[in-house]
N, C-alpha and C positions, 0 to 999 in steps of 0.2 A: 518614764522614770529617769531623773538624770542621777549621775554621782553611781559608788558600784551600790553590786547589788547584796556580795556579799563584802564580807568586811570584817578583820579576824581583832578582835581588843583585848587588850592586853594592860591589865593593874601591877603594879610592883610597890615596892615597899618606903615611896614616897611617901609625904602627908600630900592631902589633895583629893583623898576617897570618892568625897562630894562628884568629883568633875567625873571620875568613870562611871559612877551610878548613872549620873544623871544624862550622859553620853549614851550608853546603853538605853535608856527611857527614847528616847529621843529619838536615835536608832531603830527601836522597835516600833513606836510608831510611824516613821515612815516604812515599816514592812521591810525593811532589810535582814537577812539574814547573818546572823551575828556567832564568829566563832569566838567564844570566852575561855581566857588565860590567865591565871591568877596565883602570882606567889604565894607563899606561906608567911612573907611577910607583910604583904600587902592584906593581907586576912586580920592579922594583929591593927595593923592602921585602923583598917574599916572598922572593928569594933569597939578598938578608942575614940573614934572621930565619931561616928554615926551610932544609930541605935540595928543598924542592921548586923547581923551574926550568921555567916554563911556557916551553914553545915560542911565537912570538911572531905566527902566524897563527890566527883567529881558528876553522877547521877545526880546525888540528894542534891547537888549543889546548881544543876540545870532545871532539877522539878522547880525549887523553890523561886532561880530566877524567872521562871516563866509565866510563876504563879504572880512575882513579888511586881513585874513591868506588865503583866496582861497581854504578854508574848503568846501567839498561837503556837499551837505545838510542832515542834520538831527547829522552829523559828533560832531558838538558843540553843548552841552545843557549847557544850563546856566539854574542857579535853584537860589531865593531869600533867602536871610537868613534865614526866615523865615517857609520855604517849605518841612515841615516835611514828606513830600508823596517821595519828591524825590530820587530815588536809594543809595545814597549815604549816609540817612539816615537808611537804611537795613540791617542788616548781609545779609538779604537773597539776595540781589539785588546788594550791592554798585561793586564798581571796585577792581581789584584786588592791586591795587597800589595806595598811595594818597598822590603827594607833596605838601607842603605850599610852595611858593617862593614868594615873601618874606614871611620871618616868622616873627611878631612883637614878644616881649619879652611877652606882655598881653596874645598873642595866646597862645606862650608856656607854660606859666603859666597855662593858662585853661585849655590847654590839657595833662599836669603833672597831674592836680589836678582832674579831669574828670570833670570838665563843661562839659554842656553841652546846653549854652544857645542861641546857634545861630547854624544854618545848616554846617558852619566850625567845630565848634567844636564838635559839635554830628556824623560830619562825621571822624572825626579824632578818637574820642571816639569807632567807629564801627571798624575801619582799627585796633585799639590796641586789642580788646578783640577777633577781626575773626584772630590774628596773623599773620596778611596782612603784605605788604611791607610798608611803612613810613617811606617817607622825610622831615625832615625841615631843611629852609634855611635860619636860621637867620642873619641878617644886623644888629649890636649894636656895636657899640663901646665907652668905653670899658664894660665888662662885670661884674657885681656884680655877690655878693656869691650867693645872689637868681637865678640869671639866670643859674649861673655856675650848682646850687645844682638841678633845674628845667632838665636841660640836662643831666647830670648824672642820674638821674629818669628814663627820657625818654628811654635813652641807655641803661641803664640796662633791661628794657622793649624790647627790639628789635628794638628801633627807630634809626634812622641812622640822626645824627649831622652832617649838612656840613653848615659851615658857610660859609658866600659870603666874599671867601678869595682869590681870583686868585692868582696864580703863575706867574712867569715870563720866565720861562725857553723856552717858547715856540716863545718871544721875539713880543709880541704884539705892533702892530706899530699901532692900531685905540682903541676909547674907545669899537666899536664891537670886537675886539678880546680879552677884554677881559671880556664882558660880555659872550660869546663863552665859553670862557676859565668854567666859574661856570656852563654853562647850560651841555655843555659836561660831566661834572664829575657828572650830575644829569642821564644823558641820560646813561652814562656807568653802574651806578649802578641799572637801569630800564633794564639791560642790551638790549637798543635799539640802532641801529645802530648809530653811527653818523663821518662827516668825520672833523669836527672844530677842534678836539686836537688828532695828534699821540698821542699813550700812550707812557708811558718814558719807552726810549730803543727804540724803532719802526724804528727811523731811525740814530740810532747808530751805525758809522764806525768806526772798529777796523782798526787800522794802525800798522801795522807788522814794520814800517821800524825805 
């Protein structure tokens, strides 16, 4: 198996829903164990944006994801904001990898600044000083000097900036290809399998004539 194994994700109260669902799916079928973190506003997004409607306990809301992605049991933990015992608030315990997707501009902010007032950000807090892997995916447009100078922080940090910017070159004919298109370039740099995007060049024909 390459890429980790486990891997803590983290929704916030961007628009973008699509990409952490679809992340998680994707996740769960490569058999990763997946720890799940989800604002209270990023709950509102989801039910605007999508037809899904997570129950609002932090149990009801691991049954249903495990039911909703065909997650083996115990596969999905979901942990409340709140829930300072859970792995993810650890050096000694969290995952080896921890993306936000969506990433709100409030989250980045906090976790530039090291907040630490909610189980997102105490667990983002953990991934920067154990020198872990860290993704965010922010959705904003357009971007102020705050956000811009917030990511510039981060990155100098080791954090990896991929904003939710798909390309076209791979000529997406549905809005899944190209929410694909963003989860793929999360997946490649988790370096976990995935078959949604050749990488560019893969199916590149040279013509001699």
């Amino acid at each position: 198996m390459t890429g980790p194994e486990r891997i803590t994700l983290a929704m916030t109260g961007a628009s973008g829903a699509q990409y952490g669902l679809r992340l998680l799916d994707c996740l769960v079928q490569e058999d990763r164990e997946v720890h799940f973190l989800i604002s209270k506003a990023a709950q509102l997004v989801m039910a605007t944006e999508t037809d899904v409607t997570l129950p609002g306990k932090p149990q009801a809301m691991q049954a249903f994801l495990t039911e909703y992605t065909g997650a083996s049991a115990a596969q999905i933990k979901v942990y409340g904001k709140e829930d300072w015992m859970a792995p993810p608030a650890s050096g000694s315990s969290a995952p080896s990898a921890m993306v936000v997707v969506p990433c709100s501009t409030g989250t980045l902010s906090a976790i530039a600044t090291g907040a630490c007032n909610n189980l997102i950000e105490r667990a983002a807090d953990v991934t920067l000083k154990e020198r872990r892997q860290l993704i965010l995916v922010p959705r904003e447009a357009p971007y102020s000097s705050i956000h811009l100078e917030n990511m510039l922080k981060l990155s100098n940090l080791g954090v990896t900036i991929l904003p939710a910017s798909p390309g076209f070159y791979h000529q997406p004919q549905t809005l899944d290809d190209i929410v694909d298109f963003v989860v793929a370039r999360i997946l490649n740099l988790l370096d976990i399998p995935q078959d949604m995007l050749p990488r560019w060049g893969e199916h590149h024909m040279v013509n001699d004539e």
